[in-house]
C-alpha positions in Angstrom: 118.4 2.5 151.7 120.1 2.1 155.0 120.6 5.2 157.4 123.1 7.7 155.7 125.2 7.6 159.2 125.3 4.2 160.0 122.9 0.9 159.8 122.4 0.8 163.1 121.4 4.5 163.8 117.8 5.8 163.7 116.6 8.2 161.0 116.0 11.2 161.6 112.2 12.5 162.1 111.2 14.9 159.2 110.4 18.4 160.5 106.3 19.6 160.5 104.5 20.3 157.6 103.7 24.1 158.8 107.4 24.7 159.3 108.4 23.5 155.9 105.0 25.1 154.3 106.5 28.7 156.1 109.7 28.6 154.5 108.3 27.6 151.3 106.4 30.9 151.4 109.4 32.8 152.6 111.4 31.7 149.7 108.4 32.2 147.1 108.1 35.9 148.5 112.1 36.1 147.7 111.6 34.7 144.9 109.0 37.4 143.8 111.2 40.6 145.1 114.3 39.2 143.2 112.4 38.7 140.1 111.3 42.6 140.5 114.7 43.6 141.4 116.0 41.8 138.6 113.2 43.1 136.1 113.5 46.6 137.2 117.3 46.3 136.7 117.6 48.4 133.5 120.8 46.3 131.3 121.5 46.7 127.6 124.6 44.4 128.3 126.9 46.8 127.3 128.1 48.3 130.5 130.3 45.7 132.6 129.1 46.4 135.8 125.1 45.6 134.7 125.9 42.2 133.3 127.9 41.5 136.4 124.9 42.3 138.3 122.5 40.6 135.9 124.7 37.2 136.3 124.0 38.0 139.9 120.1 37.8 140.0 120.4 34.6 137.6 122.5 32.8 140.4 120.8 34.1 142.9 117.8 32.8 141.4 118.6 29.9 140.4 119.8 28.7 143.7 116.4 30.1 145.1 114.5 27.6 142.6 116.3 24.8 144.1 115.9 25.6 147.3 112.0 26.2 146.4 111.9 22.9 145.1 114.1 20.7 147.6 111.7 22.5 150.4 108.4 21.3 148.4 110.4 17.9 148.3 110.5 17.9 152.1 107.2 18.4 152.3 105.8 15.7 150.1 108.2 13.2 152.0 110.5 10.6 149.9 109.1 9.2 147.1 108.8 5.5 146.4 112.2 3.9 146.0 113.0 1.9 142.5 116.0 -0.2 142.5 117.6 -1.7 139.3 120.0 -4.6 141.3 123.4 -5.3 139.4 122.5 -8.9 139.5 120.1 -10.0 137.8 120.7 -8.0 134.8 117.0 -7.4 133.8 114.3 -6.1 135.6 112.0 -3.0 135.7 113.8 0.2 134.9 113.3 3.1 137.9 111.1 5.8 137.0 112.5 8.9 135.3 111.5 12.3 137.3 110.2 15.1 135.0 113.1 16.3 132.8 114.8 19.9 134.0 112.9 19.4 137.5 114.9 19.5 140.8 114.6 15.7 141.2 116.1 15.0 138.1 119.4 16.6 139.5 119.6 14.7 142.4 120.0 11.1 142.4 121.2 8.3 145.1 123.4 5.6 144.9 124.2 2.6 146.9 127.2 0.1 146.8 127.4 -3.0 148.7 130.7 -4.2 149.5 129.7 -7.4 150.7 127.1 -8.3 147.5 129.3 -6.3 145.0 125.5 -5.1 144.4 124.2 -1.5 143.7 121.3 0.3 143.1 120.9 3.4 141.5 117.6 5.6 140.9 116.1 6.8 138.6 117.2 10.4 138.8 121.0 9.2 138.9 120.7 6.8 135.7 119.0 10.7 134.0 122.2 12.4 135.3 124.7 10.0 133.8 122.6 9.7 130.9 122.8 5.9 131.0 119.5 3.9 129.9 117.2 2.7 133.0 116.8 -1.0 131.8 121.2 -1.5 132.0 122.7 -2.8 135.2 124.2 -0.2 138.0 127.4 0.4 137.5 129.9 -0.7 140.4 132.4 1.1 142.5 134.8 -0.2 140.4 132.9 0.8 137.0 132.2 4.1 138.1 135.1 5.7 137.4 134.4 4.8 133.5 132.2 7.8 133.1 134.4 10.4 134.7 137.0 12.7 132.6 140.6 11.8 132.6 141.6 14.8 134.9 138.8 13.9 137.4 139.4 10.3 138.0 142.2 10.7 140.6 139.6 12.8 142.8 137.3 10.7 142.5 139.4 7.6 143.3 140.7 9.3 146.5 137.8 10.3 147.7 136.0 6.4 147.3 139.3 5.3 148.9 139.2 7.5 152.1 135.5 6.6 152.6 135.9 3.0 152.3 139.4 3.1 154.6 139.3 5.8 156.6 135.3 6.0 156.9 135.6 9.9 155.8 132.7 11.0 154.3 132.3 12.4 150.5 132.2 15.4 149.8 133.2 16.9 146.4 133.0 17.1 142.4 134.0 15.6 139.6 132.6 15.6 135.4 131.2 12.7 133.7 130.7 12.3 129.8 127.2 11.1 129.1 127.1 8.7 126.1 125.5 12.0 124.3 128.4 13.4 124.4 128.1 16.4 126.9 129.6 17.3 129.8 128.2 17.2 133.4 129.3 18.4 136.6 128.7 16.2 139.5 128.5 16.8 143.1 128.8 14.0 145.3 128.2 13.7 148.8 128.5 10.4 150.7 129.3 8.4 154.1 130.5 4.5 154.5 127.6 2.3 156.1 129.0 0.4 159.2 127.6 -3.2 160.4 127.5 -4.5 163.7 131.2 -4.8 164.4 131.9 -1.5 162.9 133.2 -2.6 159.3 132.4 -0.9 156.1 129.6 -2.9 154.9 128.3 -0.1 151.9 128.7 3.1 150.5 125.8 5.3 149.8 126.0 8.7 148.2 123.9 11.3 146.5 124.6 12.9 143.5 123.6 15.9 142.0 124.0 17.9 138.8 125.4 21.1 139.0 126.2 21.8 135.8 123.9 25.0 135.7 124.7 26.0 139.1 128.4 26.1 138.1 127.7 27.9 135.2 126.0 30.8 136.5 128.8 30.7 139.1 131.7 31.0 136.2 129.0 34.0 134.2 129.2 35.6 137.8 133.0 35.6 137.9 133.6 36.0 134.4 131.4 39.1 134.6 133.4 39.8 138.1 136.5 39.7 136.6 135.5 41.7 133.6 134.2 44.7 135.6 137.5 44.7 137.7 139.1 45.1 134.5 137.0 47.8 133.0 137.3 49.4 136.8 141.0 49.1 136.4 141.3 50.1 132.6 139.2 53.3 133.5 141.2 54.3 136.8 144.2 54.2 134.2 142.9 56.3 131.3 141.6 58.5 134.0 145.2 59.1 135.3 146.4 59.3 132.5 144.0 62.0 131.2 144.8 64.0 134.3 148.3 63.7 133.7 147.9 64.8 129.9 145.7 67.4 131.1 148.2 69.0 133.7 150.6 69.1 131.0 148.9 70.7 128.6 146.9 73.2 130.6 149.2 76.9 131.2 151.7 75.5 134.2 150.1 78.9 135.8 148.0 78.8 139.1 146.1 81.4 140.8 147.2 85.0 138.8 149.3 85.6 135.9 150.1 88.8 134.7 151.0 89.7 131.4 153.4 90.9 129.8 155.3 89.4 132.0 159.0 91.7 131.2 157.4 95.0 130.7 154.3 97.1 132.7 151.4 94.9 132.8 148.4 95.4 131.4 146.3 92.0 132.2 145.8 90.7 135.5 145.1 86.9 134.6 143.0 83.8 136.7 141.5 80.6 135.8 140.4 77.6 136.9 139.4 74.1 135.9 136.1 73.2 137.4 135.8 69.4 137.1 132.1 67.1 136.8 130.6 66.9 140.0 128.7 63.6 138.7 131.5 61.8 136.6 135.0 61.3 137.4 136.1 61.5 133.8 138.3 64.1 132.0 136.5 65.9 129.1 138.1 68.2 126.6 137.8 71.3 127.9 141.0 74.2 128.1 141.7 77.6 128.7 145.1 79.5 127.7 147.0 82.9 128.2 149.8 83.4 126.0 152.6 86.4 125.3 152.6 86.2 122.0 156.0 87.5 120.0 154.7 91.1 118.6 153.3 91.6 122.2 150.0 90.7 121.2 148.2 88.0 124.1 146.4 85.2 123.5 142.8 84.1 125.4 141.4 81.2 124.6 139.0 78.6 126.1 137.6 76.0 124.4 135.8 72.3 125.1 136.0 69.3 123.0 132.9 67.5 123.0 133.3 63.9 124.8 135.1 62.3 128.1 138.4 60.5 128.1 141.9 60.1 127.1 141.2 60.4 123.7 139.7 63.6 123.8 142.2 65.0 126.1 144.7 63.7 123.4 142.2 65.6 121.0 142.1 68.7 122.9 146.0 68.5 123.7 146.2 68.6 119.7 143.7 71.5 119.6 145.5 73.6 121.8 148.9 73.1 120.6 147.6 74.4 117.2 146.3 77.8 118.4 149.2 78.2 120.0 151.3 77.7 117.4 149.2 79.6 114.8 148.5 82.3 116.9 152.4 83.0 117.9 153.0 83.1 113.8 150.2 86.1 113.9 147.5 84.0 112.4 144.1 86.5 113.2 141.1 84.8 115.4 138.8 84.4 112.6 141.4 82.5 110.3 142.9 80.7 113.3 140.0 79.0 114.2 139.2 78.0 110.0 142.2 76.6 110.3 141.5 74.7 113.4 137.6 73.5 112.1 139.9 71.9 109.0 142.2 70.2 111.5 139.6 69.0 113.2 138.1 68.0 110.3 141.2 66.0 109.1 141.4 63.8 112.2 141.0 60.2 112.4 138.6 60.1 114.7 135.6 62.7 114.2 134.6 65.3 116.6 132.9 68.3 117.6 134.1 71.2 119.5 133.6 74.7 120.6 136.2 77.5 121.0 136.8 81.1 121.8 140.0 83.1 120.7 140.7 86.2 121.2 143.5 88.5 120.8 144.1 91.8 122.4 146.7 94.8 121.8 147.9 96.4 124.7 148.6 99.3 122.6 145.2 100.6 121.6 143.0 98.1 124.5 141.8 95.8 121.3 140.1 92.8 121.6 140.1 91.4 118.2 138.0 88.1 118.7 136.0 84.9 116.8 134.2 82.0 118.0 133.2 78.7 117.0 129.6 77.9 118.4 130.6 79.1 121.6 129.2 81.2 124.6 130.3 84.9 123.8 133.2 86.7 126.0 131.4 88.5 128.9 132.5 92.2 129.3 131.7 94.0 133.1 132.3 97.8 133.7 131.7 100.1 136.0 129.4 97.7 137.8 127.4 96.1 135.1 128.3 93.4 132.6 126.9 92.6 129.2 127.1 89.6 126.8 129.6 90.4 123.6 127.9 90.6 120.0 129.4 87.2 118.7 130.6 87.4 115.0 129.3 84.1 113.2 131.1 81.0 113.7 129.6 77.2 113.8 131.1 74.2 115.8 134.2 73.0 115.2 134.3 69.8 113.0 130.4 70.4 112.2 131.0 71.5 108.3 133.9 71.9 105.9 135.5 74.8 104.9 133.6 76.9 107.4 134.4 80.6 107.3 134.6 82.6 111.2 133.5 86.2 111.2 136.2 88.4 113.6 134.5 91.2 115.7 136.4 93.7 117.8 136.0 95.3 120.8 137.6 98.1 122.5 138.3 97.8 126.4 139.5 100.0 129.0 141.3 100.2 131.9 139.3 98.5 135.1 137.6 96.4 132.3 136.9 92.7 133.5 136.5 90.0 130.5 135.6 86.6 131.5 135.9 83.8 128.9 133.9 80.2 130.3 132.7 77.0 128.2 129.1 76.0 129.0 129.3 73.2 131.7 129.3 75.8 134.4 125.7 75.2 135.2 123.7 71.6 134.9 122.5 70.6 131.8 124.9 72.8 129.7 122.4 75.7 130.2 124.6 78.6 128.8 121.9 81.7 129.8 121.8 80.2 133.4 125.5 80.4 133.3 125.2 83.9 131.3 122.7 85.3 134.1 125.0 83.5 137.1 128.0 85.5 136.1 126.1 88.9 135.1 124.5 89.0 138.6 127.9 88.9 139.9 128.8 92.4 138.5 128.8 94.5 141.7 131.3 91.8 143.1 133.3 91.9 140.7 133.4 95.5 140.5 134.9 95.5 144.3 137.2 92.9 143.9 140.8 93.4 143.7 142.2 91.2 141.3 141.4 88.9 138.8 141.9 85.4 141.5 139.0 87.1 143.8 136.8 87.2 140.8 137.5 83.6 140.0 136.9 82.7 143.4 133.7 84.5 143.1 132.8 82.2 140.1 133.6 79.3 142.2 132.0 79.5 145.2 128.7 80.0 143.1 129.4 77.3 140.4 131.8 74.7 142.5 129.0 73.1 144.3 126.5 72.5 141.6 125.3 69.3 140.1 127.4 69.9 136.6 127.0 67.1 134.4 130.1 68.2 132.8 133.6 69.9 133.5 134.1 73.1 132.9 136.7 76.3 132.6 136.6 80.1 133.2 139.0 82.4 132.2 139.0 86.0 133.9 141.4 88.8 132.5 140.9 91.9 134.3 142.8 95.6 132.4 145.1 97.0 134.7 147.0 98.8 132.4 
């Protein structure tokens, strides 16, 4: 085959054997760490972002295997040419390179303008699945093979190189006579004679039907991350948003009631995950209730998301309303376990209520699987005897024991679900808090024990979000 620049222009001297044998061995080598990479990678295909990166190492590797094998190509040199001429139709068909291999997704072509000859090898007459012993096609027949909606690029691009002398340089898809579909790459220049005329064509072709496969995986996979990325960034607003909502409009310090002397000096705080930027289920609440009872409550609806801030909106809304219509803790939160229990969508969840009269300093209280009410005075604190009470949604018609507790004035009570600590560790949360007794027993206000809280809890690795509640007697 002539030169691929021009007839009259030398070839160009293959590089050393020891160069091409170095980068062999470099591409082996990244060959080997992608394969580790790529094994190590732990995918069960169902997160977006690890099949993205799994269609990754595939392309990535796959290119790596050609380049492998065009290198070892380099180094063995070009192998024997076999030419099938238009004219005469029979002759000995061009050896077929090993199916699947490199070679057998490259091929060369060459078209003589002045002969109306051309030869094709072997490789080519394997890519356009066209049997070695039939006659090359010509310029003019090539265009036979190629889809409908590629034959215009394909026709400009001969036309330019045979005109203009602009080289090749693009793709188009063929139907073999089996019936698939191929992808083509062809690159090409025109061969000039002595007077500078176009005298041939020559081209190489290769398949990149895989190649553009693992390229459409990789944006297919792209795209569906962005869009899993995007659809998360939305229900994670959107939880927020819900959450605000529904959480008491309070910040910093309430005090209840709010008309008449006070008696509670209120704080809480929503402390979210430090590892996840999803919105779980949990809530706290104060409430004046309408025979001047108040309301405490925190609870925590197991799971992440909009629908279980929904959930927990739902949740919430309920004790409210049942506990402004005088429903009692213990039968409050049966009702709320058969609510649950209704929903469309089953779930678990903890909960705390309490109710406390100002007039005697009663905390009438249940729970529902949930870390008991903490209780500090005069400088020490103590865990509450919980009455019985399983989770939320766990079992049907569930009963919930009510305990109560007397309090006095300078009494601290502080109400918290069980992310405070990593790994939902409720004693190490239990212990945090009661080794804060002589702290809180200085502070102030209820918003300086809260802060308390937070600069010990705030910067730990919770898996989870979490609330506190802290309602200090004042009155």
């Amino acid at each position: 085959m002539p030169s691929h620049l021009s007839a009259d222009r030398p070839a160009a001297q293959p590089p050393g054997g020891g160069s091409v044998d170095a980068l062999i061995s470099q591409t082996r080598r990244l060959k080997g760490d992608v394969h580790a990479v790529r094994r190590d990678a732990q995918d069960d295909g169902s997160d977006p972002q690890g099949r993205w990166q799994r269609a990754l190492y595939d392309l990535a590797l796959h290119q790596l295997n050609d380049l492998d094998e065009h290198l070892a190509q380099l180094r063995e040199g070009p192998p024997a040419p076999a030419v099938v001429e238009s004219a005469p139709a029979t002759g000995t068909a061009p050896t077929a390179p090993r199916r699947d291999s490199l070679l057998s997704r490259v091929g060369s072509a060459e078209w003589n303008l002045l002969t109306d000859e051309a030869s094709w090898s072997g490789e080519l007459y394997q890519i356009l699945g066209r049997d070695p012993a039939a006659p090359p096609l010509t310029l003019d027949e090539l265009p036979s093979l190629v889809l409908d909606e590629d034959r215009p690029k394909l026709t400009s691009m001969v036309t330019d190189c045979l005109v203009d002398a602009k080289p090749i340089d693009g793709e188009f898809r063929v139907l073999r006579p089996d019936g698939a579909v191929r992808t083509v790459h062809m690159m090409g220049e025109p061969v000039l004679d002595a007077d500078g005329s176009t005298a041939s064509m020559w081209a190489v072709l290769r398949d990149v039907s895989e190649l553009r496969r693992s390229q459409r995986v990789v944006s297919e996979t792209r795209d569906s991350l962005q869009h899993h990325q995007h659809r998360a960034q939305t229900e994670h607003r959107l939880a927020v948003e819900l959450q605000e909502a529904v959480l008491p409009p309070w910040r910093g310090s309430l005090r209840l009631p709010q008309r008449s002397p006070e008696t509670l000096d209120l704080a809480a705080r929503y402390l979210p995950s430090s590892t996840s930027a999803m919105i779980g289920g949990d809530w706290y609440d104060a409430l004046e209730l309408a025979d001047g009872d108040m309301l405490l409550s925190v609870g925590d609806l197991t799971g992440h998301g909009v629908a279980v801030t929904s959930g927990m909106a739902t949740l919430l809304g309920a004790v409210r309303g049942m506990a402004m219509a005088g429903t009692q803790p213990g039968q409050l939160l049966s009702w709320l376990n058969q609510l649950l229990d209704a929903t469309v969508q089953p779930a678990l969840g903890s909960a705390i209520c309490c109710r406390y009269r100002p007039e005697t300093r009663t905390l009438a209280w249940a729970q529902a699987g949930h870390p008991a009410p903490l209780l500090f005075r005069d400088g020490t604190g103590r865990r509450l005897s919980a009455p019985d009470g399983v989770l939320l949604g766990a079992t049907s018609g569930a009963s919930y024991e009510q305990a109560e507790e007397p309090l006095e004035a300078g009494d601290l009570l502080v109400l918290h679900t069980d992310g405070l600590m990593p790994g939902h560790d409720s004693m190490a949360a239990v212990n945090l808090l009661l080794h804060l007794a002589p702290r809180f027993d200085e502070a102030r206000t209820a918003q300086d024990c809260v802060r308390m809280v937070v600069e010990e809890c705030g910067g730990t690795e919770r898996e989870d979000d979490a609330c506190v509640l802290i309602a200090k007697v004042t009155g």
